[in-house]
ZABA-605356 format. One record per residue: residue number from 1; chain; x, y, z of N, C-alpha, C, O in turn. Coordinates in pm, whole numbers. Each point is the difference from the previous one (the first is absolute). Example, Ala and Ser with C-alpha at 12.3 -4.5 7.8 and 13.67 -1.06 7.14 Angstrom:
2
REC  baba  drennu   neast  nnorth     nup  caeast  canorth    caup   ceast  cnorth     cup   oeast  onorth     oup
REC     1       A    1319    -569     780     -89      119       0      90     120       0     104      -2      66
REC     2       A    -139     107    -138      82      119       6     -77     109      73      51     111      17
This chain:
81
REC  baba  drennu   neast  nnorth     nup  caeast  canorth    caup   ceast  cnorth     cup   oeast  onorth     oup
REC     1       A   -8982    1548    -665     100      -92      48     -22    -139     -59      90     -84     -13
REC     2       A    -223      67     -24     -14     -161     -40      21     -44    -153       4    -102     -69
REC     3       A      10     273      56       3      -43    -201     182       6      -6      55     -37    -104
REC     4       A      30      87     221     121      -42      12      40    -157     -24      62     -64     -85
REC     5       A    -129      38     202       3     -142      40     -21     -72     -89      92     -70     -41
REC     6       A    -239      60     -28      22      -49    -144      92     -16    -131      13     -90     -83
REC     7       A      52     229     101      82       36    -146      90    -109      66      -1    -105     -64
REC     8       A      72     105     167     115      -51      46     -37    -174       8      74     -90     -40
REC     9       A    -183      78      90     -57     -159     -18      -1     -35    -178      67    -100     -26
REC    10       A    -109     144     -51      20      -21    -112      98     -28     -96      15     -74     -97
REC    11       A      48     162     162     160       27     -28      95    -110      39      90     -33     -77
REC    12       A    -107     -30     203      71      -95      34     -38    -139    -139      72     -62     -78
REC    13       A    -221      64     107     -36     -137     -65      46     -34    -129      50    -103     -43
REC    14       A     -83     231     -19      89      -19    -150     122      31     -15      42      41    -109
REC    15       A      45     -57     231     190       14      15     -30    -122     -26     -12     -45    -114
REC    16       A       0     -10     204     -23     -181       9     -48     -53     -69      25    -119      13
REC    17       A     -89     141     -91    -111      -42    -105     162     -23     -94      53    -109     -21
REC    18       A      -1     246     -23      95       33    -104      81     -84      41      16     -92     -80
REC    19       A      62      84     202     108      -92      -8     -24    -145      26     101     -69     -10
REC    20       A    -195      16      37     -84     -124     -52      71     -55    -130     105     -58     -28
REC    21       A    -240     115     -50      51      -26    -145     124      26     -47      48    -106     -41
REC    22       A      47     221      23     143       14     -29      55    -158      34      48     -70     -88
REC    23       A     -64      21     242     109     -116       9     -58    -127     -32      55    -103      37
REC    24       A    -205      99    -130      -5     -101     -18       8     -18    -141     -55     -98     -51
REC    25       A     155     230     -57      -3      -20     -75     137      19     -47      28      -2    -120
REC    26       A      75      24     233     126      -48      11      38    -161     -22     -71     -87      52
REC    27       A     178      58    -126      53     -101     -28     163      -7      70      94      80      -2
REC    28       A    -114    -213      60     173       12      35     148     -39     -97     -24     -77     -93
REC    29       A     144     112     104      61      -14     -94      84    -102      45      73      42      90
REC    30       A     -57    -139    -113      93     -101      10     128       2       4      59      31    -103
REC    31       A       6     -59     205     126        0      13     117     -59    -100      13    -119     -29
REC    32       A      67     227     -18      94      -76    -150      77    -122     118       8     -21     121
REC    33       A      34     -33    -243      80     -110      29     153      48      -4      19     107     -58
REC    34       A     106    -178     119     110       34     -17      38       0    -137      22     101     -67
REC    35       A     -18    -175      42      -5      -12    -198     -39     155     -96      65      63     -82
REC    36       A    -231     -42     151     -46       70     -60      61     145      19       9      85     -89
REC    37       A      40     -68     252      54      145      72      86      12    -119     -19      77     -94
REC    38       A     148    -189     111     136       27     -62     -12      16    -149      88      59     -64
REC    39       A    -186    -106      14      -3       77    -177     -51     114      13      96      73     -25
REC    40       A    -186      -5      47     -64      117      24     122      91      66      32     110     -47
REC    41       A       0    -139     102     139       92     112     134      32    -173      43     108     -41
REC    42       A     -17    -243     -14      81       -3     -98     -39     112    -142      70      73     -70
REC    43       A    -243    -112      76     -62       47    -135       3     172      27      18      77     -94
REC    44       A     -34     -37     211      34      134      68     167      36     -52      43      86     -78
REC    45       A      -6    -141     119     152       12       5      48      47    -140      60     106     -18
REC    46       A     -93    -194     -81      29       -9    -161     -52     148       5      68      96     -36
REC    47       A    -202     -87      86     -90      141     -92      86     100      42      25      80     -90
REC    48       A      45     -51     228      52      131      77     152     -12    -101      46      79     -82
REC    49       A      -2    -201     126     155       17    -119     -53      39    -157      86      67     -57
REC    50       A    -154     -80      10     -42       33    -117     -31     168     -57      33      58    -104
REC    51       A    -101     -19     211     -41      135      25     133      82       2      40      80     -85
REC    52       A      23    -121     207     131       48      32     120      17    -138      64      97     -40
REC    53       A     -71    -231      -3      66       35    -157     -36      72     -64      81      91     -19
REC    54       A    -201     -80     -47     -79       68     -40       4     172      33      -3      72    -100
REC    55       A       7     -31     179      26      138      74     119      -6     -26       3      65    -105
REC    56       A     151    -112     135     108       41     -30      26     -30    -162     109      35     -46
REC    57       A    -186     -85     -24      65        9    -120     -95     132     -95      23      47    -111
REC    58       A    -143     -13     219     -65      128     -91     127     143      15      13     101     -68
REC    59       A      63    -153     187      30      149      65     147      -5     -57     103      60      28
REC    60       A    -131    -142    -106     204      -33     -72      96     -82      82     118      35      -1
REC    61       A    -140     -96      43     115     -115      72     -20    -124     -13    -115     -43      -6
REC    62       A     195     -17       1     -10     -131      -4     -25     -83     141      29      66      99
REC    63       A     -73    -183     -77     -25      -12     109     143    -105      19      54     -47    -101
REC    64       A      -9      22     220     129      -98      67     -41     -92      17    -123      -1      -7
REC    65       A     191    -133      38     -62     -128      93      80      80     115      91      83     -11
REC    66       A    -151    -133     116      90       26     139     116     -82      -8      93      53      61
REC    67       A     -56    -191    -126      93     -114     -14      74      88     -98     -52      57     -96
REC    68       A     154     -52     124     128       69    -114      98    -116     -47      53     -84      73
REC    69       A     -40      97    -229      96     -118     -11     137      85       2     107     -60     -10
REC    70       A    -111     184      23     139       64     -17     141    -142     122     -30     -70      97
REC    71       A     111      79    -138      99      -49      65     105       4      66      87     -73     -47
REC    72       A     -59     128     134     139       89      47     110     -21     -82      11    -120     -21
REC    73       A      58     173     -24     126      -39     -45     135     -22     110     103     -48     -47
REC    74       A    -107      73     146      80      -62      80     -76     -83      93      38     -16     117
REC    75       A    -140     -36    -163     -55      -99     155     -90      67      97     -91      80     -21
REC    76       A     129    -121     115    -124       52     119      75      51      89      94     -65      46
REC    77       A    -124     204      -3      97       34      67     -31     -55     168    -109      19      54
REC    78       A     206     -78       2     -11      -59     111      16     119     129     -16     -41     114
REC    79       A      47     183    -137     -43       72     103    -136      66      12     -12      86      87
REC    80       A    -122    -125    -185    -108       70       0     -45     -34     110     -39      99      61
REC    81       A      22    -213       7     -85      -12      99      81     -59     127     -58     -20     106
């Protein structure tokens, strides 16, 4: 029973022992700045639209803007909405 007790006493000390050291060799990461979020968020953005082109022009299509300059030829129709 006491060489239990031991394994398990041992066992604890070097849990603790281990997570000791681990967090004192953690570094914290600094919070971005708004500046910094919104380019990073943008520089994301470019890479996914990029990709996205990229994939529709391997698979044969061209890619659209969502903005269409097409123009109605009679105007806007005033019963759409």
């Amino acid at each position: 029973m006491s060489h239990i007790l031991r394994f398990w006493s041992a066992f604890l000390v070097l849990l603790l022992l281990a997570s000791c050291t681990g967090a004192a060799r953690m570094r914290l990461l600094r919070p971005l700045t708004e500046q910094e979020s919104r380019s990073a968020m943008m520089e994301i953005a470019k890479q996914v639209l990029n990709s996205h082109m990229q994939i529709q022009k391997e698979m044969g299509r061209q890619w659209r803007s969502p903005v269409s300059n097409r123009i109605s030829p009679s105007g806007p129709d005033p019963q759409h909405h």
